[in-house]
C-alpha positions in Angstrom: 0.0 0.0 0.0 0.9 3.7 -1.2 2.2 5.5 2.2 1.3 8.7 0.5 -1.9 7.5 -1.1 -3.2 6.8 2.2 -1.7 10.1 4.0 -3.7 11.7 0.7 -6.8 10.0 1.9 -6.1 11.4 5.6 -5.5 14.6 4.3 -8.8 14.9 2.1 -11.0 13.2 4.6 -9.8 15.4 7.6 -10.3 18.2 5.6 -6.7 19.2 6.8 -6.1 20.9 2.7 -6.5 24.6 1.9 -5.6 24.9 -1.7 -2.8 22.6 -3.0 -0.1 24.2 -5.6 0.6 22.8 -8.9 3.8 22.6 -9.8 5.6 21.3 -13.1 9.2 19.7 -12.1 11.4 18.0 -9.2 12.7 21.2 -8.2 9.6 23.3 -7.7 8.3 20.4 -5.6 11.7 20.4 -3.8 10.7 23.7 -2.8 7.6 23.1 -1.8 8.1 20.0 0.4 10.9 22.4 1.6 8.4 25.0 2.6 6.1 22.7 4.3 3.7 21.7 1.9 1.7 18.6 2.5 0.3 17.7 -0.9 0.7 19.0 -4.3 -0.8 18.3 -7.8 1.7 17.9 -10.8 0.1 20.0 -13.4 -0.2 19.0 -17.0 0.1 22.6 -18.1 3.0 23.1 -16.2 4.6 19.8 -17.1 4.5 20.6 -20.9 5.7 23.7 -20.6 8.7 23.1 -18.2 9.4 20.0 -20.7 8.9 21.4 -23.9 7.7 24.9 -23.8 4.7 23.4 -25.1 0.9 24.4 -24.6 -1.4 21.5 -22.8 -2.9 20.6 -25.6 -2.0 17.0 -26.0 1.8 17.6 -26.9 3.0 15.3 -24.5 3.5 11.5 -25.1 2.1 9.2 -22.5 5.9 8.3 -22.1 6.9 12.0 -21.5 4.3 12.8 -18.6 4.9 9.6 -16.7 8.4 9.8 -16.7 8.1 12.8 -15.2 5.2 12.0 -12.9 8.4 9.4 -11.9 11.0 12.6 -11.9 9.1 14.3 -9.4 7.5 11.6 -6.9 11.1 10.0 -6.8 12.5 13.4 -5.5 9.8 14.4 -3.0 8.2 12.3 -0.1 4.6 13.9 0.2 1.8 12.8 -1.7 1.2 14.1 -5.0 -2.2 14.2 -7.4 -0.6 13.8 -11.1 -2.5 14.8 -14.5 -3.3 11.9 -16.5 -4.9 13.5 -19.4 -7.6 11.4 -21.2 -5.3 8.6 -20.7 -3.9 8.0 -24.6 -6.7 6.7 -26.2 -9.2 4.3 -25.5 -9.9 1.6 -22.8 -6.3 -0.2 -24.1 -3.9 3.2 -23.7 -5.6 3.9 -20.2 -5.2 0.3 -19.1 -1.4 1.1 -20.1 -1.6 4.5 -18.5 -2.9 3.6 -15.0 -0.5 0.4 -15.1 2.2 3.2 -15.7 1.6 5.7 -13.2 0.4 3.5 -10.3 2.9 0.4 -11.1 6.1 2.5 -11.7 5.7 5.9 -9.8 5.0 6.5 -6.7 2.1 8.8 -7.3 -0.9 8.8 -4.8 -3.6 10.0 -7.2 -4.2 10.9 -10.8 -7.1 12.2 -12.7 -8.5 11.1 -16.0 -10.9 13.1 -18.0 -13.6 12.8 -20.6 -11.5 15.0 -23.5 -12.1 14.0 -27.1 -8.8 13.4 -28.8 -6.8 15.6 -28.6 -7.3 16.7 -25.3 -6.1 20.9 -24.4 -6.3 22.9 -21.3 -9.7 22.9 -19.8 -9.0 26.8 -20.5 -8.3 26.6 -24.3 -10.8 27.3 -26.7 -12.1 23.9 -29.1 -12.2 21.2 -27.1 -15.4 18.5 -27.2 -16.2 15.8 -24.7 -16.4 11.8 -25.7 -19.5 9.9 -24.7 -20.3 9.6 -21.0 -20.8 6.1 -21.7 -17.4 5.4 -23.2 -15.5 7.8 -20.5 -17.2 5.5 -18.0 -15.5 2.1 -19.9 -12.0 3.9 -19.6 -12.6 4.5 -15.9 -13.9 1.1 -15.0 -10.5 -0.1 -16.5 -8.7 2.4 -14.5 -10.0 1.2 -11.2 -9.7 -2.5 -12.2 -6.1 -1.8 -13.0 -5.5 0.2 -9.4 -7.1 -2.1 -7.4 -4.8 -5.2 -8.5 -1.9 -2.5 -8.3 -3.2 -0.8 -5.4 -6.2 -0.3 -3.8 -5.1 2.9 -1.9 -4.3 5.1 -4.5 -6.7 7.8 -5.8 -8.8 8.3 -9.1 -10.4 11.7 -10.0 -12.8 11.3 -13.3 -12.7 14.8 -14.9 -16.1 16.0 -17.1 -15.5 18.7 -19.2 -19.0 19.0 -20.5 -19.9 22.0 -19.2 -17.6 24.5 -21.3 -18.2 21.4 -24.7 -18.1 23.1 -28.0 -20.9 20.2 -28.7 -22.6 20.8 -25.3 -25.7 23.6 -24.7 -25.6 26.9 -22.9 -28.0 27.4 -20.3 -28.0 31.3 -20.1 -27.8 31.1 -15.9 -24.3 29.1 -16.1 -23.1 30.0 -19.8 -22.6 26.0 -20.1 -24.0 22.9 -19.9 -24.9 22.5 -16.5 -27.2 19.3 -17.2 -24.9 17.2 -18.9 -22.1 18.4 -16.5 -24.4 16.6 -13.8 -25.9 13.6 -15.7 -21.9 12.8 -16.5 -20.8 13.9 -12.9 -23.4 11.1 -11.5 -22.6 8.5 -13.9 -18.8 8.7 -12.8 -19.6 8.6 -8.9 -21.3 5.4 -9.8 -18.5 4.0 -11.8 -16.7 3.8 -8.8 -14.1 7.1 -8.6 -13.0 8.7 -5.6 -13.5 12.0 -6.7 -15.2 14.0 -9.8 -13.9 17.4 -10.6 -16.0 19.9 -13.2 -14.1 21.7 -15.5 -15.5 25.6 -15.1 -14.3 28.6 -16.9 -14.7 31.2 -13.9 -14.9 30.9 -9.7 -18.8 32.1 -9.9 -20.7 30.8 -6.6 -23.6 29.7 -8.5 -21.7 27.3 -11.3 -20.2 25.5 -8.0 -23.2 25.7 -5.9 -25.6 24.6 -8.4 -22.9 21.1 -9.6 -22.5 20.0 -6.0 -26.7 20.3 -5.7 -26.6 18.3 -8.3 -24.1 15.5 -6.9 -26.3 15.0 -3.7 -27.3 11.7 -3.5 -24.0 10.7 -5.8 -21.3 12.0 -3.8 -18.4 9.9 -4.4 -16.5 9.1 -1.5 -13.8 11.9 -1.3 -16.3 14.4 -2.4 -15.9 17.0 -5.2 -12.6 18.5 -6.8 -12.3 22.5 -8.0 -9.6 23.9 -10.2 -8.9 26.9 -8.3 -7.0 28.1 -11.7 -5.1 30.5 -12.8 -6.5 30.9 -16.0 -9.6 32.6 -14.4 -7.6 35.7 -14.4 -8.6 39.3 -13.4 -12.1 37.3 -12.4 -10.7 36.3 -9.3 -10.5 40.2 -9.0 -13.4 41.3 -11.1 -16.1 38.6 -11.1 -19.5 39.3 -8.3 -18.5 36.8 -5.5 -16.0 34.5 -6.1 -15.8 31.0 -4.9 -14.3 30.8 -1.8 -12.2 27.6 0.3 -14.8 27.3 3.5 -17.7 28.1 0.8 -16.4 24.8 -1.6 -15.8 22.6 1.6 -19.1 23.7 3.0 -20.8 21.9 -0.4 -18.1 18.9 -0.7 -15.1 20.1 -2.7 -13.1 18.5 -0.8 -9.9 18.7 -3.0 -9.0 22.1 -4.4 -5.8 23.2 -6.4 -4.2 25.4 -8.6 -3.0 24.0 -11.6 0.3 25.9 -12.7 0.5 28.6 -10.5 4.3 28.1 -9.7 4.9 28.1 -13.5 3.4 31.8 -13.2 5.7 32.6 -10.8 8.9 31.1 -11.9 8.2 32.5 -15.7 8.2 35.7 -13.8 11.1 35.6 -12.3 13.1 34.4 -15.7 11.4 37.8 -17.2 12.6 40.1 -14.6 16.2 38.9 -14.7 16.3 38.5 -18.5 15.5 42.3 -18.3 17.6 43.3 -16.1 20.4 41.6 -17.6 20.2 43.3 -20.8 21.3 46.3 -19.2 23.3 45.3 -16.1 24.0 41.7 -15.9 26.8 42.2 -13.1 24.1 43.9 -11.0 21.5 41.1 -12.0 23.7 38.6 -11.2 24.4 40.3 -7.9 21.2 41.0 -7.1 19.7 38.1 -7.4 22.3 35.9 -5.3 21.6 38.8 -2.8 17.9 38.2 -3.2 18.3 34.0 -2.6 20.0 34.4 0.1 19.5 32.0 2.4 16.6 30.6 0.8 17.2 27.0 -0.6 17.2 28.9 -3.9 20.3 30.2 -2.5 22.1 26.9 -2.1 21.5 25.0 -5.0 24.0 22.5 -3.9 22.0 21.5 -0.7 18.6 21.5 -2.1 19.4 18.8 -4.5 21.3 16.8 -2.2 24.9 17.4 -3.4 26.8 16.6 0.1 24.6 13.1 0.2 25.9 12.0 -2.8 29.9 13.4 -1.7 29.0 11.4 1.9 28.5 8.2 -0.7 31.3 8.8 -2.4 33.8 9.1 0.3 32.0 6.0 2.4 32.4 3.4 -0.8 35.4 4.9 -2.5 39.1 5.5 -1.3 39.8 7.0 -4.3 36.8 10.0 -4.2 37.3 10.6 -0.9 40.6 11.6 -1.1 39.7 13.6 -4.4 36.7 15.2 -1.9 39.3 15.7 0.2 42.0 17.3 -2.0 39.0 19.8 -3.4 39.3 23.1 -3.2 35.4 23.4 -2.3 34.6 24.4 1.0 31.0 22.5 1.0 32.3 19.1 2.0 33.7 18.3 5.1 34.4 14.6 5.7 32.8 12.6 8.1 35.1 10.3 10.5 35.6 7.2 9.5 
C-alpha cells in the first residue's frame, strides 16, 4: 500500500487541505516540500511547458508525462495528485496509463478526463467531450487496474462537458450544467473517488448549483475545484467568487491550482532577463543577494549534493581523497 496515497486519503478526509499548488518539475516540488507543503498536484500545463515549452494541448506523449510523474515523486516524499490527461486513447492506452503511473511511480492519485482526442487545457478554446458512456469504460479499466496495483491510490474522473463546443448553454451558467451533472453522476457510480468539473470562472452559482446536483451521488472523497489561474482578473473582477470554506461547506473536498508556480517562476526568468540586458553584473548580484539564504540560494544543498559526496567518500578510497583534496569548501568529511 501507497504510504502517501493513504496520508492523501487522511488529508482529504480530515479536511486538513487549503488549496494545493501545482507545480511542473522535481525542483519546484523540492521547494515546496521544503516549505512545508503537504500535498501538491503535478500539473499538466505546467509539465509541458517546463518540458517542452509546449501548450497542454496533447503535446506530451504518455511516455513524457509519466516519466516525469516518476522525476518528481522520486524526488519528493509527500503525496502528489498527477494529471493523466484522457489517458492516450481508448480503454487499451488507459489500461497502459494507469498500469504506468500507479505500477512505476509513486504517485498517490491521478485524474482522467472525458476530453475527445486531442485533449487541451480545460481553459483553451475547441475542445469536445467523448461519450459519457465510453469515458465510463476507460474509468472502469482504471479502477480495475489500481485495485490489483493498489487499492489505496486515488482516481479523480474529470467532465469537461460544461464548457463542450458540442454541449448547450443554459444562459444562468453559460454551459452545460445538465450534462455536467448527468456525466458527474454517472462517474460517482462508476466507482471514482472524486469528480472534478471543469469551469471557466470561480462564480458561486456554477459550483453551488454542480454540487446540488451531486447530492445523493457524492463519491467518496467528495468533489474537486480547479482553483486556476486561467480565471484571471475574475478572481478580482467577477461578483462573488468561490471561496475555500464556501467549496468545503458543499463537498469540494480537494481544491488546487494548476500551474501557478509556472506563473511565478516564468516571472522571475522575465525580470532577470531584463535586467540583464542592461546590467547583468548587477543582476547577477542581485539576485544571489535576493536568494540568500533561501534554498534557492544553495542549490548545492537543495538537490542533495553533500549526500551524494558522503556516498562517495563512504564506498570509495579514491573519491574521498579527491573530496578531500577539493578546493570546495561544502564538503567536510565525516570520520571514518
Amino acid at each position: 500500500m501507497s504510504v502517501q496515497a493513504i496520508r492523501l486519503r487522511e488529508l482529504i478526509q480530515e479536511g486538513l487541505l487549503k488549496i494545493v499548488m501545482g507545480v511542473g518539475s522535481p525542483d519546484h516540488a523540492l521547494m515546496a516540500e521544503g516549505a512545508g507543503h503537504q500535498c501538491l498536484y503535478l500539473s499538466g500545463f505546467a509539465t509541458a511547458c517546463q518540458l517542452k515549452g509546449l501548450p497542454d494541448m496533447g503535446l506530451l506523449t504518455r511516455e513524457e508525462n509519466w516519466r516525469q510523474i516518476d522525476a518528481v515523486t522520486e524526488r519528493v516524499s509527500i503525496p502528489l495528485m498527477v494529471d493523466a490527461d484522457d489517458g492516450y486513447g481508448g480503454i487499451h492506452q488507459t489500461q497502459r496509463t494507469v498500469a504506468d503511473i500507479f505500477g512505476k511511480t509513486r504517485a498517490a492519485g491521478l485524474h482522467l478526463e472525458d476530453q475527445m482526442y486531442p485533449k487541451r487545457c480545460g481553459h483553451i478554446a475547441g475542445k469536445d467531450v467523448i461519450s459519457a458512456e465510453e469515458f465510463v469504460g476507460k474509468l472502469r479499466v482504471a479502477i480495475e487496474v489500481r485495485n490489483a496495483i493498489d487499492p489505496t491510490r486515488i482516481i479523480m474522473a474529470r467532465t469537461d462537458a460544461f464548457g463542450a463546443s458540442s454541449g448547450s448553454s443554459d444562459p444562468k451558467f453559460g454551459g452545460d450544467m445538465l450534462e455536467t451533472i448527468r456525466r458527474g453522476r454517472l462517474y460517482a457510480e462508476a466507482g471514482v473517488d472524486l469528480v472534478w468539473a471543469e469551469f471557466p470562472d470561480p462564480r458561486k452559482s456554477t459550483a453551488e448549483a454542480f454540487a446540488e446536483g451531486m447530492r445523493g451521488y457524492m463519491p467518496p472523497l467528495g468533489l474537486g475545484f480547479n482553483w486556476s489561474p486561467s480565471f484571471g482578473d475574475k478572481w478580482f473582477n467577477f461578483f462573488d467568487p468561490v471561496t475555500v470554506p464556501f467549496l468545503k461547506d458543499i463537498n469540494f473536498n480537494f481544491i488546487f491550482a494548476t500551474y501557478i508556480t509556472l506563473i511565478k517562476a516564468l516571472k522571475a526568468v522575465d525580470e532577470i532577463s531584463h535586467a540583464w540586458n542592461i546590467d547583468p553584473k548587477s543582476a547577477f548580484l542581485n539576485t544571489l543577494d535576493e536568494a540568500g539564504s533561501t534554498p534557492a540560494g544553495n542549490i548545492r544543498k537543495l538537490t542533495g549534493a553533500d549526500k551524494y559526496q558522503e556516498l562517495e567518500a563512504r564506498l570509495s578510497d579514491l573519491a574521498r581523497a579527491r573530496l578531500e583534496r577539493s578546493t570546495s569548501a561544502d564538503f567536510k568529511p565525516k570520520a571514518q
